[in-house]
N, C-alpha and C positions, 0 to 999 in steps of 0.2 A: 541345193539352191542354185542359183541363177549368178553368176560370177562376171565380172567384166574383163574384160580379157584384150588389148589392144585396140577400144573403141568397139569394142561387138558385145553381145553377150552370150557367153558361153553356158549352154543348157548340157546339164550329163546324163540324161536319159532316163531319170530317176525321179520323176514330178517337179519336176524344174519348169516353171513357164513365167511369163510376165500376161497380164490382162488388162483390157482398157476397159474401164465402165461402159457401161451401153446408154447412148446419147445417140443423137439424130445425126450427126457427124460418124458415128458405124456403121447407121441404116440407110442404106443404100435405094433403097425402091426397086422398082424398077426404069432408073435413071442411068446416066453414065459413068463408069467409075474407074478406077485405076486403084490394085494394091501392087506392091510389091517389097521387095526385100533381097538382100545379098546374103549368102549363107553357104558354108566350108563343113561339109561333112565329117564326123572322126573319124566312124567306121570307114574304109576304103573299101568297097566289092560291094557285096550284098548284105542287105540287113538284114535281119529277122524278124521283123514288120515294117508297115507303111510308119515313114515318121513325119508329123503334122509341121509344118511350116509357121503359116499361119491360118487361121481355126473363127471359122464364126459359123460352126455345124452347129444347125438347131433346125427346127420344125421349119423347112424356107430357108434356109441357110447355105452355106458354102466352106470350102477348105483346099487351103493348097497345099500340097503334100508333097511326098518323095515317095514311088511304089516303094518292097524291100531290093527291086534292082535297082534302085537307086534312078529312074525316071520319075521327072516329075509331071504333075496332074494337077488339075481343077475338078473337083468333086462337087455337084451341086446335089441338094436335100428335097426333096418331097417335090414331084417325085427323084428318088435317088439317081446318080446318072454321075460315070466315071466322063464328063463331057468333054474335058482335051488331057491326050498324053504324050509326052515326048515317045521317041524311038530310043533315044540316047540317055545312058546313064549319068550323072554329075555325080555318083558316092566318089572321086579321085580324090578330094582332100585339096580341090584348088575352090578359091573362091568363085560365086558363080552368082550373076544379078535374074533376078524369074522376077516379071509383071506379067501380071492380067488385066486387060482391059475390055471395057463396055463401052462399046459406039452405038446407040440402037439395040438392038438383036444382034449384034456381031459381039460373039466373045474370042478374044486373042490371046495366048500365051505366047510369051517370049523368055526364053534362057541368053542371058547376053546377047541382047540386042536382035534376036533370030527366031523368029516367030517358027514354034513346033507346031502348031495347028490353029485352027479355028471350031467354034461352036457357034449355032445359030438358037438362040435363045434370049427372051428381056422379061425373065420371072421377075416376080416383083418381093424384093427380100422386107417385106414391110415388119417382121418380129425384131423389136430391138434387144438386140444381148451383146453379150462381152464379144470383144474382139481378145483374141487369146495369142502369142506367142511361143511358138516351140512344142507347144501338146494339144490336143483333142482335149475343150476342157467345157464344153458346154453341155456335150454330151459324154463328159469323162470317161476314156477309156485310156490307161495310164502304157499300153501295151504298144501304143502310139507317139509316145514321149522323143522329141526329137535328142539326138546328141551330137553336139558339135555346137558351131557357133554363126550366130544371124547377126546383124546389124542394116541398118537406114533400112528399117520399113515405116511404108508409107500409103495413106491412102486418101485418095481422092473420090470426089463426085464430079468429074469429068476426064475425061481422058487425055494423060500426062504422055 
């Protein structure tokens, strides 16, 4: 299960996640939006798969993730598309704050405060479902389960 640990919550790899019901306040459209979240890896190096961040993968959906090098991604759904990836690993086991944002058609990631790339894209994420925590849980694949610990995620329809 899902433990709190210092103000975070700590996920162990093992179907551990938290979920928010799916309400008009997770469906994004194609409007402007802001998630994000802080989150301290356990494994240190390379994982032995990609582990889900945060997770609103469904037909039209999205996910932020960590490759198993430990770089992080925006993964957009249908069609599929790895659309922004760092260069740089964050598995170190320090704390690390990642947002993505939608301005129009401009998608941005930032790992503290330093934007790894951009995408040009304003799908319109119109299926409402669960906003997931820490695993791939919409389209469960448990092989994706994050481990380590997330805290102050958040998300908006406008850009924070």
């Amino acid at each position: 299960g899902v433990q709190v640990v210092d103000n975070s919550a700590y996920f162990n790899g093992a179907s551990s996640y938290l979920m928010r019901p799916d309400t008009e306040a997770t469906t994004f459209r194609a409007g402007n939006l802001t998630v994000e979240c802080e989150f301290k890896c356990e494994i240190i190096g390379t994982h032995s798969n990609d582990q889900v961040l945060v997770d609103n993968f469904n037909s039209g959906g999205w996910q932020i993730a960590l490759k198993a090098n430990g770089a992080v991604y925006l993964y957009l759904n249908s069609p599929n598309v790895t659309a922004i990836s760092s260069t740089k690993s964050y598995s170190d086991g320090n704390w690390h704050k990642l947002k993505w944002t939608r301005g129009g058609n401009l998608n941005t990631l930032y790992v503290d405060g330093v934007s790894v790339g951009t995408y040009i894209d304003q799908r319109d994420f119109l299926k409402k479902s669960y906003v997931a925590i820490g695993a791939q849980v919409n389209s469960r694949n448990p092989l994706y389960d994050f481990k380590g610990w997330i805290r102050n995620v958040g998300y908006a329809k406008q850009v924070l």
